[in-house]
ZARORO-219806 format. One record per residue: residue in three letters; x, y, z of N, C-alpha, C in turn. Coordinates in steps of 0.001 Angstrom, whole numbers, padded with zeros to 6 digits, always signed. Each point is the difference from the previous one (the first is absolute). Example, Ala and Ser with C-alpha at 12.3 -4.5 7.8 and 13.67 -1.06 7.14 Angstrom:
<sites>
ala+013190-005690+007800-000890+001190+000000+000900+001200+000000/ser-000350+001050-000720+000820+001190+000060-000770+001090+000730/
</sites>
This chain:
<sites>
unk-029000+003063-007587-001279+000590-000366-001120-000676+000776/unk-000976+000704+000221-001243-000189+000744-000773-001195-000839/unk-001409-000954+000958-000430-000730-000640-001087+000753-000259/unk-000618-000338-001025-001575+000987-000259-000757-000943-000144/unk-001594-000075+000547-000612-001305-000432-001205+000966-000610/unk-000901-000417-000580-001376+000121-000614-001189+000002+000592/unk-000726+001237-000067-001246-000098+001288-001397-000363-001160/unk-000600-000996+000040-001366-000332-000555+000019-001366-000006/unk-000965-000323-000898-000100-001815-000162+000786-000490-000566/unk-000252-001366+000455+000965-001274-001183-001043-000424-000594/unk+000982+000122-001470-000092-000452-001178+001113-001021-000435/unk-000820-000891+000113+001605-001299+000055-000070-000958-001659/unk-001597+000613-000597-000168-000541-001215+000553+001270-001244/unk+000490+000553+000483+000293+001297-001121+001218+000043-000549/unk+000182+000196-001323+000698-000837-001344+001662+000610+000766/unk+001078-000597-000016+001334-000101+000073+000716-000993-000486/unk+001341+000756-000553+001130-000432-000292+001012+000130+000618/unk+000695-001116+000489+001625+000334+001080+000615+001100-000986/unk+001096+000880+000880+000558+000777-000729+001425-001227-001029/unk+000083+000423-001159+000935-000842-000539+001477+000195+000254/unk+000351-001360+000188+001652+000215+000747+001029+000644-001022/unk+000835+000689+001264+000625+000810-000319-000806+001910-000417/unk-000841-000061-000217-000414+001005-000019+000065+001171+001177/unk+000092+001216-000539+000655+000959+001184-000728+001317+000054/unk-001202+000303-001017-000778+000805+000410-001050-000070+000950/unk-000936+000642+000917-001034-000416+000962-001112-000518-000704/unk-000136+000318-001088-001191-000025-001368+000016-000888-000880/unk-000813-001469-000217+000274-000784-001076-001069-000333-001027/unk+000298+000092-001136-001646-000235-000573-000160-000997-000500/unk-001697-000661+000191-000745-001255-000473+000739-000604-001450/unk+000382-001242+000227+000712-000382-001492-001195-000232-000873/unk-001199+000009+000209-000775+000043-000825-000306+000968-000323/unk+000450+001245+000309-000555+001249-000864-000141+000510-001051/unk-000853+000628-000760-001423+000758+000645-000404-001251+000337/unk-001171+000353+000847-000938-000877+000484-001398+000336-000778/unk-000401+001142-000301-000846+000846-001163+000204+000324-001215/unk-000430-000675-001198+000680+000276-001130-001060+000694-000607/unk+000725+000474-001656-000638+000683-000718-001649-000310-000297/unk-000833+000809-000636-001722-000601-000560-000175-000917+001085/unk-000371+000445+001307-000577-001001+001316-001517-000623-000232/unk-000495+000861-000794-001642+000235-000426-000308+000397-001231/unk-001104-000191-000550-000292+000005-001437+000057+001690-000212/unk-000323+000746+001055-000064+001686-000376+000956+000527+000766/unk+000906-000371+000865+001149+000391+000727+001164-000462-000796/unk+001120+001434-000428+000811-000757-000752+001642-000328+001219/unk-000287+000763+000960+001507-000064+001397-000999+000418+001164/unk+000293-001147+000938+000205+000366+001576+000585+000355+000548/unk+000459+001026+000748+001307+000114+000618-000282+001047+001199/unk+000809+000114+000752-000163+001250+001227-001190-000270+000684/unk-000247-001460+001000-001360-000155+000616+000705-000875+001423/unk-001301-000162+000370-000047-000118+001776-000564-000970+000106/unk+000558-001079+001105-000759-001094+000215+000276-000427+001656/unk-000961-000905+000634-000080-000049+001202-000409-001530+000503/unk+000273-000593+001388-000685-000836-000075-001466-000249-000330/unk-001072-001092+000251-001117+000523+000017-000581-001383+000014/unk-001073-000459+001578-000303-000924+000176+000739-001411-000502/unk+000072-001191-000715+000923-000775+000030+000727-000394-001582/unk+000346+001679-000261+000770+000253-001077+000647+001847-000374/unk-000530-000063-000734+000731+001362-000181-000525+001297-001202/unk+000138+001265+000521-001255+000456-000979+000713+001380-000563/unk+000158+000644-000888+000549+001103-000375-000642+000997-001000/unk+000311+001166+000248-000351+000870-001237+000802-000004-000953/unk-000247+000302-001497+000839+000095-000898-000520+001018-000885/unk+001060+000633-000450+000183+001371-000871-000317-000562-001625/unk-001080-000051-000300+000177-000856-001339-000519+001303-001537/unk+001096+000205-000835+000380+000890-000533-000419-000753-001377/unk-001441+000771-000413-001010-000611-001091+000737+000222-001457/unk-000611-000719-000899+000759+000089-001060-000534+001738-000774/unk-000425+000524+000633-000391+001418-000606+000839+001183+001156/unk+000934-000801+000974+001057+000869+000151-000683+000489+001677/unk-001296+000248+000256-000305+000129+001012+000103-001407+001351/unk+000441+000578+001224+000133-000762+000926-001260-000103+000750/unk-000058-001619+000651-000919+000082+000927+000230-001061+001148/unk-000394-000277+000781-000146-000966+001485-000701-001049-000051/unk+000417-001459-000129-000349-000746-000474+000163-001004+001688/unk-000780-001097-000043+000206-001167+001185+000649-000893-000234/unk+000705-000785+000864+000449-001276-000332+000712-000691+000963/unk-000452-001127+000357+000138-001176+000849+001160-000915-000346/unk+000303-000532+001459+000949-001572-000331+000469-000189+001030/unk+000462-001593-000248+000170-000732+001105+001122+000251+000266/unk+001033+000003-000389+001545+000216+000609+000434+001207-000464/unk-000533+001360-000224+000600+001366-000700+000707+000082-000953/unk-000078-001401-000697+001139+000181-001176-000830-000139-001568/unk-000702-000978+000151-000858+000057-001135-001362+000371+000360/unk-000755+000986-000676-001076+000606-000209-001036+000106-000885/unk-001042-000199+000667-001477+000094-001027-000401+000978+000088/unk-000403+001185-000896-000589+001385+000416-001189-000270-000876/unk-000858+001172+000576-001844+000314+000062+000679+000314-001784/unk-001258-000175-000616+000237+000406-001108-000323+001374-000519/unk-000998+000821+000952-000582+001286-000007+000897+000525+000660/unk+000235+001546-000150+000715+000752+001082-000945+000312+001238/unk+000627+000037+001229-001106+000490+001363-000679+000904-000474/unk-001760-000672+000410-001047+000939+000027+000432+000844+001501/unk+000041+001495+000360-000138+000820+000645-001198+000382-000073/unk-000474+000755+001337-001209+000527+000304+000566+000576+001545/unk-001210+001380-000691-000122+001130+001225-000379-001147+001455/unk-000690+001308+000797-000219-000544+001378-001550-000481-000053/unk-000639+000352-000998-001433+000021-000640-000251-001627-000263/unk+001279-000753-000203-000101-000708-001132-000184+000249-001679/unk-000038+000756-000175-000072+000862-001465+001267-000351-000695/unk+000038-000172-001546+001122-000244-000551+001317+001349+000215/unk+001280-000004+000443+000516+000646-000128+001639+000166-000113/unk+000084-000183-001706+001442-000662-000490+000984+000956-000118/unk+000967+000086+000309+000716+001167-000195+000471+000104-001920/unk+000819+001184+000151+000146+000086-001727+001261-001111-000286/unk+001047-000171+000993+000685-001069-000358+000879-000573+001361/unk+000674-000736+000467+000473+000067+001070+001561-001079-000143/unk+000726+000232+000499+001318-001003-000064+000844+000422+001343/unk+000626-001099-000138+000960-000156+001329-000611-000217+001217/unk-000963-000690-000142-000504-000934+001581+000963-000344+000862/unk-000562+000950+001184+000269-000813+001701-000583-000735+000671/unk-000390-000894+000907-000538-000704+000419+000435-000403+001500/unk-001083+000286+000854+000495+000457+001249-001220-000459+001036/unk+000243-000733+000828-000994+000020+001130+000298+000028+001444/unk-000969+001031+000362+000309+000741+001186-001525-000408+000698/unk+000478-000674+001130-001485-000207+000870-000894-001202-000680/unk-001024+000200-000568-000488-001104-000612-000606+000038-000828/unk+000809+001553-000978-000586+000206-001218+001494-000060-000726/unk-000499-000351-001637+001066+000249-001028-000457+001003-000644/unk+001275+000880-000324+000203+001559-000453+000918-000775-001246/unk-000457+000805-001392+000587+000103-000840-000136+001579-000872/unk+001859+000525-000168+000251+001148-000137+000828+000124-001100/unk-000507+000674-001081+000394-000038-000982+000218+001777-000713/unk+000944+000160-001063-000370+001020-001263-000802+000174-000476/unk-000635+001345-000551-000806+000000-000895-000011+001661-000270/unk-001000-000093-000757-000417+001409-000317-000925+000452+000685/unk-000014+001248+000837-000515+000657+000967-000564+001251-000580/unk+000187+000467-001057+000370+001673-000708+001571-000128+000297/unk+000480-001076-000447+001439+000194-000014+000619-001072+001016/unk+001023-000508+000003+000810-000823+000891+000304-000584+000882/unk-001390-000855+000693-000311+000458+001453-000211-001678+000612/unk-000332+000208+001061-000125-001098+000849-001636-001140-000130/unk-000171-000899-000348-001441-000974-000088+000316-000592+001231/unk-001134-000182+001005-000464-001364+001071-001161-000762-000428/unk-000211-000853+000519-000910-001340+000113+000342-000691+001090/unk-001613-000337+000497+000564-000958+001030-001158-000914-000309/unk+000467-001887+001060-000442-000896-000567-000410-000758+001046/unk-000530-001042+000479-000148-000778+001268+000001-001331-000159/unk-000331-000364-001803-000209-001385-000409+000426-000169-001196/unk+000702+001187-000858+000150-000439-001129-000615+000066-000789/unk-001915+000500+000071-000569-000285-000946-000854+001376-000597/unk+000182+000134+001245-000423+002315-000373+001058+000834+000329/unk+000378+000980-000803+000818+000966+000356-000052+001327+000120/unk-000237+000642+000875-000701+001408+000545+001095+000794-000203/unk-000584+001159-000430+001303+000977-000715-000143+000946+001296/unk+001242+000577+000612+000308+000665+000474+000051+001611-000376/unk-000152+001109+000860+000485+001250-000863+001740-000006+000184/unk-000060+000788-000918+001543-000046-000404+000840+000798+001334/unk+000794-000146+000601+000893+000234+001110+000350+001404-000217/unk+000994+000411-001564+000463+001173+000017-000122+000561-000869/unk+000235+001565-000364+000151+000261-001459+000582-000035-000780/unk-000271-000087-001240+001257-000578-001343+001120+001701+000536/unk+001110-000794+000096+000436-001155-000975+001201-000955+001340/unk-000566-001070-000714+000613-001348+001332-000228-001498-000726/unk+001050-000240+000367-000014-001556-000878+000616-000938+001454/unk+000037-001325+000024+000939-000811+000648-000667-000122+001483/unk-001288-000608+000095-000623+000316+001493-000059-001363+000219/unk+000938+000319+001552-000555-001562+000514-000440+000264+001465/unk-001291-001278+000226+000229+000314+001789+001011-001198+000825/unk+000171+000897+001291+000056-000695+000939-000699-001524+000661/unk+000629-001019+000256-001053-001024+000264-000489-000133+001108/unk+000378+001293+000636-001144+000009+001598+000038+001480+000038/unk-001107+000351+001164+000061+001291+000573+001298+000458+000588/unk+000517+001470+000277+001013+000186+000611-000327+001076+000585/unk-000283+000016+001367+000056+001257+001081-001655+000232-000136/unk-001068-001209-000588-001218+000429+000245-000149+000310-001794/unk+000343+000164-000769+000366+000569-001137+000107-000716-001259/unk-000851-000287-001237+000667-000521-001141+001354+000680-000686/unk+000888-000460-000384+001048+000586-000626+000031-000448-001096/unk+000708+001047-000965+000274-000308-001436+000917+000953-000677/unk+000764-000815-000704+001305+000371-000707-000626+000824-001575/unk+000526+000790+000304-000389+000123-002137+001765+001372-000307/unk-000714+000296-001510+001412+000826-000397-000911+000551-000868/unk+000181+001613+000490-000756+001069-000759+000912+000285-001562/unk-000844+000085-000961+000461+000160-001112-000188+001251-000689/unk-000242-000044-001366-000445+000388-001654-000961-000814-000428/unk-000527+000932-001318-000814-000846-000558+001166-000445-001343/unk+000828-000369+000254+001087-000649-001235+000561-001449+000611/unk+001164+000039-000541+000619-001565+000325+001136+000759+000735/unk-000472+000150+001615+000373+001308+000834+001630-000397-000180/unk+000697+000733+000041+001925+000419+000323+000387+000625+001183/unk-001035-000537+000784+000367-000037+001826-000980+000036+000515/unk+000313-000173+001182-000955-000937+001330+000656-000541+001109/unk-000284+000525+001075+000023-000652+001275-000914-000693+000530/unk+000258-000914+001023-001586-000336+001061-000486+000013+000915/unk-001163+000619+000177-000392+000521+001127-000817-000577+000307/unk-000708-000045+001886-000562-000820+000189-001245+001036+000697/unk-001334-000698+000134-001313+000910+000188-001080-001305+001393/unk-000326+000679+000964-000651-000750+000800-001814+000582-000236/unk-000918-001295+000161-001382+000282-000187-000488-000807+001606/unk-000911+000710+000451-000671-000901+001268-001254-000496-000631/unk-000053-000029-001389-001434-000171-000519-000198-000815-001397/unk+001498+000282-000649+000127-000510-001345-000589+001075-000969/unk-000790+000981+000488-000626+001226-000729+001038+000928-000252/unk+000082+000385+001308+000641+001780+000462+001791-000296+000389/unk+000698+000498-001232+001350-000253+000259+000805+001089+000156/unk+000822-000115+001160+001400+000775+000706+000949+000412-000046/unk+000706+000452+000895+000921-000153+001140+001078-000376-001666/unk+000244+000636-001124+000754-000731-000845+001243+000161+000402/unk+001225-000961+000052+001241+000393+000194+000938-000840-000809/unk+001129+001066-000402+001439-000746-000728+000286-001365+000705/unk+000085-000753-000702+000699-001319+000198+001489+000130-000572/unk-000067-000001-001319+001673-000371-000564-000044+000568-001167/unk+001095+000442-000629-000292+000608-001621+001542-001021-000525/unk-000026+000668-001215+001381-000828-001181+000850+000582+001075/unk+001071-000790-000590+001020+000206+000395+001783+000438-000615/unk+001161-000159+000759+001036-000054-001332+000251-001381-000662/unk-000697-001075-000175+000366-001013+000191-000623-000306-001211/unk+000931-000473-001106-000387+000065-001398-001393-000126-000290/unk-000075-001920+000212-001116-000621-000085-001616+000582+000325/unk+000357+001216+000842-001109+001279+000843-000144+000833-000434/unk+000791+000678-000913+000454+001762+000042-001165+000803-000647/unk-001177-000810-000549-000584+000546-000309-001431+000261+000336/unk-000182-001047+000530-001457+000220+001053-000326-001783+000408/unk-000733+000081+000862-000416-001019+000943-001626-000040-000218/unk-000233-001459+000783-001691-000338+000399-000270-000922+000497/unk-001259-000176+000882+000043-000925+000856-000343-001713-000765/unk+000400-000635+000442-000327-001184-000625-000665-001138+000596/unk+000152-001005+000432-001394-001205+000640+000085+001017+001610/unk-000849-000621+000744-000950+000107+000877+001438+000252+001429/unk+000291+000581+000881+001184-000049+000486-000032-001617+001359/unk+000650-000480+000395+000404-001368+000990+000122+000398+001181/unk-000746-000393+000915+000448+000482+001364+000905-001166+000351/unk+000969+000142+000456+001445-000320+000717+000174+000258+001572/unk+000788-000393+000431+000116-000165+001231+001027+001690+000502/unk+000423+000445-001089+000843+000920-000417-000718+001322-001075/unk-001017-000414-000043-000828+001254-000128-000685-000538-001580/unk+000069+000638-000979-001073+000062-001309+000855+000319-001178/unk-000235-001376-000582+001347-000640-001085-001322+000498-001128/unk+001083+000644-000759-000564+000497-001475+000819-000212-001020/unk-000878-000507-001197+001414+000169-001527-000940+000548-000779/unk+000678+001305-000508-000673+000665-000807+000558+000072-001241/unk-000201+000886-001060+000856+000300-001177+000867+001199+000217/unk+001304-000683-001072+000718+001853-000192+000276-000074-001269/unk-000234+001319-000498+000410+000603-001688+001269+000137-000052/unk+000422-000102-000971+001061+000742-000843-000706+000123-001168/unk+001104+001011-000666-000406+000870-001444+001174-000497-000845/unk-000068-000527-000760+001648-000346-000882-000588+000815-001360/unk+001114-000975-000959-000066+000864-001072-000950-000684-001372/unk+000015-001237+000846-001371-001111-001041-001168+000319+001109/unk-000230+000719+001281-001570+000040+000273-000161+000051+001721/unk-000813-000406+000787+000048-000067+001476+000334-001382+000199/unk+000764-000473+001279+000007-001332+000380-000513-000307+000962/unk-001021-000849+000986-000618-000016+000574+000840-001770+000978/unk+000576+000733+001372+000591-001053+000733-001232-000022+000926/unk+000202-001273+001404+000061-000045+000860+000562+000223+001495/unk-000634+001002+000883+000661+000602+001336-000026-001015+000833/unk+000485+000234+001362-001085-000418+001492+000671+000778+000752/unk-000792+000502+001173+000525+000974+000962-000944-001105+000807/unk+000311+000752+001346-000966+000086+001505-000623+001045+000558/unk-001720+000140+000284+000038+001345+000722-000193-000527+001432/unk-000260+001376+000670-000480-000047+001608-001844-000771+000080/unk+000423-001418+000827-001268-000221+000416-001590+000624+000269/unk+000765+001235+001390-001365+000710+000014-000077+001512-000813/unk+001389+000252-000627-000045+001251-000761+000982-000159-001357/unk-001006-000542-001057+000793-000469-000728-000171+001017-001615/unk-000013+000992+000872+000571+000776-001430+002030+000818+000810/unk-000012-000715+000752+001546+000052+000084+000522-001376-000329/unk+001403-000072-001076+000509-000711-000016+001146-000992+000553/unk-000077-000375+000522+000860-001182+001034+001937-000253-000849/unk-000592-000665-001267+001212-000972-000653-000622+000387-001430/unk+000659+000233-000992+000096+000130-001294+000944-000429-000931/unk-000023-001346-000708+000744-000664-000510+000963+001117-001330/unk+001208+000387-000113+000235+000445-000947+000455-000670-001446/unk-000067-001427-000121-000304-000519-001336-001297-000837+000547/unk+000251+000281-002064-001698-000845-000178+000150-001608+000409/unk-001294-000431+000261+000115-001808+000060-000553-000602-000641/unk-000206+000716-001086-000605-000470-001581-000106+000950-001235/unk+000796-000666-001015-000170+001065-000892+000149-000285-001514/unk-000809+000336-001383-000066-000967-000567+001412-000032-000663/unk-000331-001510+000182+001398-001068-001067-000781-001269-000849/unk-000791-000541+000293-000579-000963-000482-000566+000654-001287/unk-000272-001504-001163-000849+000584-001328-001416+001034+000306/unk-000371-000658+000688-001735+000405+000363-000202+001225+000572/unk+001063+000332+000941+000124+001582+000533+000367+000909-001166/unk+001498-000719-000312+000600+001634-001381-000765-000303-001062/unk-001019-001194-000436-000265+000293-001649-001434-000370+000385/unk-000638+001076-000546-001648+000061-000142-000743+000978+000167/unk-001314+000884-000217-000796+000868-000221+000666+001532+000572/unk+000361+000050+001337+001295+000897+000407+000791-000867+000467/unk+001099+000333-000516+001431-000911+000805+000473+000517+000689/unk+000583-000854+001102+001052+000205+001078-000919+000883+000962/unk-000758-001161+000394-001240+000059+001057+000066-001326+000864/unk-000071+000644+001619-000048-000883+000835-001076+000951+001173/unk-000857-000759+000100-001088+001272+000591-000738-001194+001221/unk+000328+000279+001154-001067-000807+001166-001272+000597+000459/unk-000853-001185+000162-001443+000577+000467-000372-001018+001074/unk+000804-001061+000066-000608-000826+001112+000755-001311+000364/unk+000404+000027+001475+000487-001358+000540-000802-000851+000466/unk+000450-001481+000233-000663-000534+000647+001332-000418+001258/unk-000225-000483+001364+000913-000429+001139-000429-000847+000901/unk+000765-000642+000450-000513-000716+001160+001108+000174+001044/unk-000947+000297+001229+000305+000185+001240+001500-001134+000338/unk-000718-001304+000379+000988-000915+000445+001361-000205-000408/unk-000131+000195-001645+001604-000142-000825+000739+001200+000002/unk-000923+001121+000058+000338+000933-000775+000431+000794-001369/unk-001080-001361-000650+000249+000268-001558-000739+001030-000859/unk+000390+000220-000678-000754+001552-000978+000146-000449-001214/unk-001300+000066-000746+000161+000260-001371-000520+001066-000838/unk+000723+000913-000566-000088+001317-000959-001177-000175-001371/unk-001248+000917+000071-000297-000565-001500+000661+001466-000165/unk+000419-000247-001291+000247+001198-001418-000669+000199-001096/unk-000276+001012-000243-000045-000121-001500+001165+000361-001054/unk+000021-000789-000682+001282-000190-001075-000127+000514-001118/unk+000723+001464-000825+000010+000408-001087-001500+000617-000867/unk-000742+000195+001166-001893+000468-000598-000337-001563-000293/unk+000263-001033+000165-000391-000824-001083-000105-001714+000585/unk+000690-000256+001199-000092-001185+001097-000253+000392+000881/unk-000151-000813+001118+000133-000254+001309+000874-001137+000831/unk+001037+000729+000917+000983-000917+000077+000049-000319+001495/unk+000858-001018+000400-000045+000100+001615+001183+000027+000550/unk+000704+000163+001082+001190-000149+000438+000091+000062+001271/unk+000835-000970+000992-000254-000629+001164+001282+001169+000954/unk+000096+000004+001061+000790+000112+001178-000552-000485+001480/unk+000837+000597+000737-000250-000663+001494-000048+001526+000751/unk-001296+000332+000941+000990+001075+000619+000714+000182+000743/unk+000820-001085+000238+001212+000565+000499+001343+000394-001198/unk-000416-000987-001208+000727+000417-001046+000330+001621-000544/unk-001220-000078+000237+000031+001561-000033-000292+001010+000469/unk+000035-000511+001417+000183+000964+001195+001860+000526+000007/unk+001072-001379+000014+001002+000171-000120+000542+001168-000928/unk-000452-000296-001540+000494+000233-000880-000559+001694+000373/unk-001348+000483+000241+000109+001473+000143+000965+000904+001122/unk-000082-000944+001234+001446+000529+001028+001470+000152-000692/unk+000399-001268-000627+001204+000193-000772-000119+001393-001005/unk-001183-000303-000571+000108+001530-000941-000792+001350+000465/unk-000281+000364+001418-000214+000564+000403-000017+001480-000671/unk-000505+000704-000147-000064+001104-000862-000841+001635+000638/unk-000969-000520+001140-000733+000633+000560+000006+001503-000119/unk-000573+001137-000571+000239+001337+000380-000334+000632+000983/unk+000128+001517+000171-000508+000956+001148-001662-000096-000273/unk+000022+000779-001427-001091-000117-000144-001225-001160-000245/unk+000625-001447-000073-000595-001156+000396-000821-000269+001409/unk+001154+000391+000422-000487-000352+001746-000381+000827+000233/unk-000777+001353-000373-000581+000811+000863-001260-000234-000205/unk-001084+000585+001203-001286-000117-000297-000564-000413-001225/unk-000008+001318-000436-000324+000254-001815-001160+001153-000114/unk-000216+000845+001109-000481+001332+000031+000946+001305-000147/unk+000065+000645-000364+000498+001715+000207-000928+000844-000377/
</sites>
């Protein structure tokens, strides 16, 4: 098998664990997990499903913080090594382009993404229904609301961490306004961050249990030396409820709504207490890695069961290997993603 290395910075201070011996999956998780526990905050009763990034000489993330009156919102929070966290105690003030207050009705599942030398954060919310929230940031301390990209109904938006072909790109998966029972993901180019495109098929479910029922994009995708490493989620439907694993495929560098490599098992999926038991169980949901160039180390955040936040380490070559061995790729993967 080929070597794959990692195209961006080193990060040589960012939290890892050797994989433990004898172990034989590509995927290992933090023995301290969760790393986010229950009541984080006096009015937040679970964190879970959020994004975090480096950020000057520590580390800074969004978090999904799910109030004790059931509504979600986007909360801040800092730290020195990504493992333990202090969050803002208010949820993010938003505001128009005016500066004018402007909060959405609720928002969850933060991305967190910087492209150029702004930070984009892309989230859920209510649109008139199911739809896509932006914000963007430059310091952390104002957050300018974006117009919304598409029309409801779309959940699961992440961007790209650079331009591609002149072009912002971004992943999302058109929905319902329900707790949708399918979804593929498709990807949409903007030259403006306004006016969005050119949409095309990326990948849908598959036959592959852990999948069969719909897909979505998950943290921010890795440029590789081998093109654009993604781990997203896949459904199943059982007979106690949906289960929510972990993917990774590869797309095409400069055309990456064709797919390259598509792992056909998952490389995470819940087994631990914190994944199968809590607010929804048998939830393993990614929104954001962190990597470094030189080692080639990766670490997965998750959110665990509606109700933690968990982390879990690989290498990519760990799991560069492990998707060739399970190679799975379709017709309709690798094609464009127009007809």
């Amino acid at each position: 098998m080929s070597n794959i290395k990692l195209i961006g910075p080193s990060m040589p201070d960012m939290p890892w664990q050797d994989k433990p011996a004898g172990y034989q999956l590509p995927v290992w998780r933090y023995s301290e997990n969760p790393i986010i526990k229950r009541n984080p905050l006096p009015n937040v009763a679970r964190i879970f499903n959020s994004a975090v990034m480096q950020y000057g000489d520590g580390y800074i993330g969004v978090f999904r913080g799910e109030q004790r009156d059931g509504m979600p919102h986007i909360y801040l929070g800092r730290s020195k090594d990504a493992i333990n966290w202090e969050f803002e105690p208010e949820k993010i003030n938003f505001t128009d382009e005016n500066g004018e207050p402007f909060m959405p009705v609720y928002a969850y599942d933060p991305r967190l993404v910087k492209v150029d030398d702004t930070y984009y954060i892309i989230w859920c919310q209510d649109g008139y229904g199911a739809s896509i929230g932006m914000a963007k940031t430059t310091d952390f301390k104002t957050f300018t609301r974006i117009e919304s990209p598409f029309l409801p109904y779309n959940r699961n938006a992440v961007l790209f961490p650079r331009r591609i072909n002149g072009n912002y790109v971004m992943l999302s998966r058109p929905c319902d306004n329900g707790h949708t029972a399918f979804g593929d993901i498709f990807l949409s180019e903007s030259p403006d961050m306004e006016f969005w495109g050119r949409h095309r098929h990326v990948m849908g479910k598959s036959d592959n249990w852990w999948e069969s029922l719909k897909i979505g994009g998950g943290a921010a995708p890795i440029e590789t030396s081998e093109g654009w490493l993604i781990f997203y989620h896949g459904v199943v439907n059982t007979c106690n409820g949906y289960v929510y694993s972990i993917g990774a495929a590869v797309l095409d560098i400069n055309e990456p709504s064709r797919v390259l490599h598509r792992c056909s098992n998952y490389i995470l999926t819940p087994e631990e207490w914190y994944e199968e038991r809590g607010f929804v169980p048998n939830v393993c949901f990614p929104c954001a890695t962190l990597s470094d160039s030189d080692t080639g180390r990766i670490a997965i955040y998750y959110g665990c069961a509606d109700s933690y936040v968990g982390v879990a380490f690989t290498t990519v070559q760990d799991v560069w290997d492990y998707i060739l061995k399970y190679d799975s790729v379709s017709l309709t993967d690798a094609e464009l993603g127009k007809r």
